[in-house]
C-alpha positions as CSV (number, residue, x, y, z in Angstrom):
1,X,0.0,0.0,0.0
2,X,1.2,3.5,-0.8
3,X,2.6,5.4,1.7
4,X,0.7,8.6,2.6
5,X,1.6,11.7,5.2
6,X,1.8,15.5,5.6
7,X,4.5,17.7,5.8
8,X,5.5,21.0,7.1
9,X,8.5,23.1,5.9
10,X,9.8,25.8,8.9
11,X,12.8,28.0,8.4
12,X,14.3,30.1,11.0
13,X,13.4,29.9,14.7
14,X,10.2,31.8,14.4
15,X,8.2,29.0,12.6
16,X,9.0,26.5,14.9
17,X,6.4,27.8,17.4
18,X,3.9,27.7,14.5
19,X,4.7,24.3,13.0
20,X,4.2,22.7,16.2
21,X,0.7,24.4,16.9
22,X,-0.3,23.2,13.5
23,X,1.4,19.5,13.7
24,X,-1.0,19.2,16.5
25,X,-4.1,19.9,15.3
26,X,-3.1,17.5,12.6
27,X,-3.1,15.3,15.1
28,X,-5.7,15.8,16.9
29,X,-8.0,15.5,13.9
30,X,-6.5,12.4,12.1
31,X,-3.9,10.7,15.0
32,X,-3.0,7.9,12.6
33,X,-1.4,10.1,9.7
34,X,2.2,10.5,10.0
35,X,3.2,14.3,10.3
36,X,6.8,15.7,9.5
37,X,8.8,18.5,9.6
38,X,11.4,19.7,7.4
39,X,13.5,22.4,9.1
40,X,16.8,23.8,9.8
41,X,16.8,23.9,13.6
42,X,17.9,21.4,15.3
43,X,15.8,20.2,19.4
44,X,13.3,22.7,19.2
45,X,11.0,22.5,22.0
46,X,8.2,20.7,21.1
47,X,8.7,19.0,17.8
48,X,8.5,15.6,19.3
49,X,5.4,15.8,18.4
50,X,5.8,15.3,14.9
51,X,6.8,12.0,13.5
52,X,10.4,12.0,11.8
53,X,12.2,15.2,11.4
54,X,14.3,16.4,8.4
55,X,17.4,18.9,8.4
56,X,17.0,21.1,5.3
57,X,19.5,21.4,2.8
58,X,19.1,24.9,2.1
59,X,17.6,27.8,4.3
60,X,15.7,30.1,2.7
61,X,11.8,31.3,2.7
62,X,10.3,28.6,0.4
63,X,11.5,25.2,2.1
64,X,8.0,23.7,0.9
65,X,9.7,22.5,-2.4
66,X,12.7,20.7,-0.6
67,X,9.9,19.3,1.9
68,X,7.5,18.1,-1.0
69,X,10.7,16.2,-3.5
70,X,12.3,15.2,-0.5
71,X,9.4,13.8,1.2
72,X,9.1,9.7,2.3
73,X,5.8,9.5,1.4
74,X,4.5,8.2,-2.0
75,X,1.3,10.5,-1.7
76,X,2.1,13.2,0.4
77,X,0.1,16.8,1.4
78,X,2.1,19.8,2.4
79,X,0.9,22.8,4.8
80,X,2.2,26.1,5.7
81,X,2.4,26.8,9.2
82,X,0.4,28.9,10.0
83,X,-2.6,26.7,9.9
84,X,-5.2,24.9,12.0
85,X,-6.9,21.4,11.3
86,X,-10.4,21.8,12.4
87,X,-11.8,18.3,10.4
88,X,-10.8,15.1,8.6
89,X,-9.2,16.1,5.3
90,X,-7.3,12.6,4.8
91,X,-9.6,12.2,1.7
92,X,-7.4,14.2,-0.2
93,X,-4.8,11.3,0.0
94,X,-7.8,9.3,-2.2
95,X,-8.0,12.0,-4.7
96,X,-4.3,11.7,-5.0
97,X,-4.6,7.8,-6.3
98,X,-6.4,9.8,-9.3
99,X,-4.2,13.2,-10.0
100,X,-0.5,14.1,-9.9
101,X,-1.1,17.1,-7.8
102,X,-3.4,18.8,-5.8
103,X,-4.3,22.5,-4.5
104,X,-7.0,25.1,-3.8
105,X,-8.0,28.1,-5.8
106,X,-6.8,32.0,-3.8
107,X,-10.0,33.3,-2.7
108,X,-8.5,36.7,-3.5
109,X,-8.3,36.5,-7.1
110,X,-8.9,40.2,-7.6
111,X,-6.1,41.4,-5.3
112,X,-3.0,42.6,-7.2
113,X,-1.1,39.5,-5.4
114,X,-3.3,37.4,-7.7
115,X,-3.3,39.4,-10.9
116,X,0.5,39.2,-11.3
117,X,2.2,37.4,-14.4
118,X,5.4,35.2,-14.7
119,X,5.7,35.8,-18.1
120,X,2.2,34.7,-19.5
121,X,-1.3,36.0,-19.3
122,X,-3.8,33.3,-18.6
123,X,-6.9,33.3,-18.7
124,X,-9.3,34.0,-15.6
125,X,-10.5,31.0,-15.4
126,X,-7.6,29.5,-14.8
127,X,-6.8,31.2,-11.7
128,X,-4.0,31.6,-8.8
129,X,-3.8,28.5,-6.6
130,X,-2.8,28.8,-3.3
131,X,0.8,27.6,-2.0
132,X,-0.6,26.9,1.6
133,X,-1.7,23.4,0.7
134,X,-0.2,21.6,-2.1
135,X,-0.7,17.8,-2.2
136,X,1.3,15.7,-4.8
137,X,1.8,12.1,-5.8
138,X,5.3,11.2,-6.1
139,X,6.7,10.6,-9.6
140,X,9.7,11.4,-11.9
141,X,7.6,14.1,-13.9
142,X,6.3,15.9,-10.7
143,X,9.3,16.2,-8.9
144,X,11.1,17.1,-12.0
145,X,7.9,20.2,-12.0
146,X,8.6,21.1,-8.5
147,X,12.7,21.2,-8.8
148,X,12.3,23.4,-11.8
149,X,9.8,25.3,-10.0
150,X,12.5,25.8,-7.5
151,X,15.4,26.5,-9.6
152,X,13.4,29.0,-11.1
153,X,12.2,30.7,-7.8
154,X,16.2,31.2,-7.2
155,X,17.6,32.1,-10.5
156,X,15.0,35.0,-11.0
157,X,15.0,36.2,-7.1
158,X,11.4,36.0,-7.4
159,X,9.6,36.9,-3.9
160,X,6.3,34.8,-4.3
161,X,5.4,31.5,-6.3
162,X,1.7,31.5,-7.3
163,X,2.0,33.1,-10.4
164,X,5.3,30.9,-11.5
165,X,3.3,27.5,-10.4
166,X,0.3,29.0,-12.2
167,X,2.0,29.4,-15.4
168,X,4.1,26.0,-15.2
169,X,1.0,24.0,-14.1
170,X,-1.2,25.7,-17.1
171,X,1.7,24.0,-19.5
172,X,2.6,21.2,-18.0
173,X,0.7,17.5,-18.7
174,X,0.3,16.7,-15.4
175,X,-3.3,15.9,-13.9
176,X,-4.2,18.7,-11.5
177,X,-7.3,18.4,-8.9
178,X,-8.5,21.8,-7.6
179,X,-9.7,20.9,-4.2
180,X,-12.8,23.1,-2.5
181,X,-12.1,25.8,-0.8
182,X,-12.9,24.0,3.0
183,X,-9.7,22.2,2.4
184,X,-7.4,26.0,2.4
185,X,-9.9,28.0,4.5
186,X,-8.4,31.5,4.3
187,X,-11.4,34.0,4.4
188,X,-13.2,32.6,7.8
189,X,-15.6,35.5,8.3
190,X,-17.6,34.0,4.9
191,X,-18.1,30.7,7.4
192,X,-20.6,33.2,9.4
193,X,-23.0,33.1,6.3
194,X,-22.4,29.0,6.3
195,X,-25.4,26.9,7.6
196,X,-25.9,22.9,7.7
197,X,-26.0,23.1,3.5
198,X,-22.2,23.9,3.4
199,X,-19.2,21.8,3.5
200,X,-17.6,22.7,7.0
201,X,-13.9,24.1,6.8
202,X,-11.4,21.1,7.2
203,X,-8.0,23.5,7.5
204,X,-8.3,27.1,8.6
205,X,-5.1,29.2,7.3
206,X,-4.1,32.3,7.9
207,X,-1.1,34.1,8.6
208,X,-2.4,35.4,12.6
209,X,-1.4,32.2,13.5
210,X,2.2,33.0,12.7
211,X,4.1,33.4,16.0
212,X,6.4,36.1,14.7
213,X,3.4,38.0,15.2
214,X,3.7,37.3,19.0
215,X,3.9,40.7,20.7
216,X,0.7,42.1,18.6
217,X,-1.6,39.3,18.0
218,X,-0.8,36.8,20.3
219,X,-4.7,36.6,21.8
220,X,-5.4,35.2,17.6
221,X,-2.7,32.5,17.6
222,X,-5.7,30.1,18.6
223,X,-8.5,29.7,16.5
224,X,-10.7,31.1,19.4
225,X,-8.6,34.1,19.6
226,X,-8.6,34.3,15.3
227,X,-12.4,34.3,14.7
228,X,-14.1,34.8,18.3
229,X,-15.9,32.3,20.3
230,X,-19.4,32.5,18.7
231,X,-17.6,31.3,15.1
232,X,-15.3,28.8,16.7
233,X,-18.8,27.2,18.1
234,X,-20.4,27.6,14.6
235,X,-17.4,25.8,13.1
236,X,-17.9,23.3,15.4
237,X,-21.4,22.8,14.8
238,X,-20.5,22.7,11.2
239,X,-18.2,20.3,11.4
240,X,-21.3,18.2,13.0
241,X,-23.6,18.7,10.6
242,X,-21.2,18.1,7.8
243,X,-22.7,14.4,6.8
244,X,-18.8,13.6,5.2
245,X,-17.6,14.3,8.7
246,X,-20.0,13.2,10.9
247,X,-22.0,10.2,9.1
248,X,-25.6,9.6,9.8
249,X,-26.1,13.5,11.2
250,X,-29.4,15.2,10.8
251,X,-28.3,18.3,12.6
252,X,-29.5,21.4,11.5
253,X,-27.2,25.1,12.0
254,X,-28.5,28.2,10.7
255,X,-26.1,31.0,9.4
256,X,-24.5,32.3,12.5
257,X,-25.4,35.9,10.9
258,X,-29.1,35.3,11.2
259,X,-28.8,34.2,15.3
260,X,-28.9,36.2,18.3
261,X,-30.8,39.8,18.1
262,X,-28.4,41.4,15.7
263,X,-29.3,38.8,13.3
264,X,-32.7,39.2,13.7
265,X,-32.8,42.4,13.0
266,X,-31.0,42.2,10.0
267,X,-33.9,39.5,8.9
268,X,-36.5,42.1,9.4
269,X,-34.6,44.4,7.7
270,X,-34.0,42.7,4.3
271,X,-37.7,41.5,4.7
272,X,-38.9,44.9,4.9
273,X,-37.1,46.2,2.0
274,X,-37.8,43.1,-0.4
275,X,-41.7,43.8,0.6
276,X,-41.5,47.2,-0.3
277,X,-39.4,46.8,-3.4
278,X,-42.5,44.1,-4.3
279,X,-45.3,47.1,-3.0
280,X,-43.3,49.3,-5.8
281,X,-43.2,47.1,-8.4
282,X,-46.9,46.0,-8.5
């Protein structure tokens, strides 16, 4: 049988921290997948949690390549730090048996992050994919993608990958699964709108979670202290009603914008205005 893990890259002392958080919420949510870290500090407090350790070759700000062609696993799924694993996303390792590589679509396609070009214009809809989660199947042609990828990255100086990868992927021939947005959760506020129809977030990700951000947002290093107590219940309650996650549920959750008296409100609000919009029309 295929092997199968995850992987986290951390450079430098302040990701450490981070990639520990995050290795244990892997954990927590799915405690017989391997986890390992790729890193260049040696007996940092706290990695025993993870389940092999690897000394990078080379230090530098995108270790994620040397984790992913260096990796032990035949299918393996790569994170950034500065995540949390809320759910079961171990499934991706299924959609792997099927395609080369796997990743999920930047939310923020209209940001000028997004609209920047390698060398080629693409068409919209073939969008950025975000580097935060990138899950491959190991094979000669995609590692060979992922050191060229690399070699690029250095050669050219370039400061971000998205738009390279982008590019590369849009020419390449290998089999690419776009994964739905729960699996790279970046913009949690849109889970507030989420009721027991949606998919529940599996990984939350973003960059608050990052313990170089210590001395100003410590309180948001915890998903509590990220989106508030009311959504880290509602997340919860998606995550039960979610019938890929919790079999055999019939729970129901209403958007958590619609609860409490604010939500209300809001309700009789829009109902006002649709019934006077209808009053105008007729």
């Amino acid at each position: 049988m295929p092997s199968q893990g995850f992987v986290i890259a951390a450079s430098g002392e302040d990701y450490i921290e981070t990639a520990v958080e995050a290795a244990v919420s892997l954990k927590a949510a799915m405690p017989d997948v391997p986890v390992d870290l790729f890193t260049d500090i040696e007996g940092a407090p706290g990695t025993e949690i993870f389940d092999q350790i690897h000394m990078l070759d080379k230090s530098w700000f995108r270790p994620k390549f040397e984790s992913l062609v260096r990796s032990r696993f035949d299918k393996t799924v790569y994170m950034d730090a500065d995540v949390r694993c809320l759910a079961d996303m171990s499934d991706i390792f299924t959609v792997l048996d099927r395609f080369d590589i796997a990743m999920v679509h930047d939310p923020l396609r209209n940001s000028p992050h997004a609209q920047r070009v390698w060398k080629t214009a693409l068409p919209n809809a073939f969008p950025h994919l975000n580097g935060g989660l990138v899950g491959i199947r190991a094979s000669d042609e995609v590692l060979a993608f992922l050191r060229e990828v690399q070699e690029t990255i250095i050669a050219e100086d370039l400061k971000s990958d998205q738009a390279l990868i982008r590019e590369k992927l849009f020419d390449s021939d290998l089999r690419l699964a776009v994964l739905p947005p729960e699996y790279n959760f970046l913009d949690y506020r849109q889970a507030e709108m989420f009721g027991f129809l949606h998919s529940a977030p599996r990984l939350l990700h973003h960059y608050k979670f990052h313990s170089r951000h210590n001395k100003r947002l410590d309180s948001a290093r915890s998903v509590a202290g990220l989106v508030g107590p009311d959504l880290e219940r509602h997340l919860h309650a998606l995550i039960e009603a979610d019938a890929q996650l919790t079999p055999g549920t019939s729970k129901k959750v209403r958007p958590l914008v619609d609860k409490g008296v604010l939500g209300k409100m809001r309700k009789l609000i829009l109902s006002a205005k649709k019934g006077i919009v209808r009053l105008w029309r007729s």
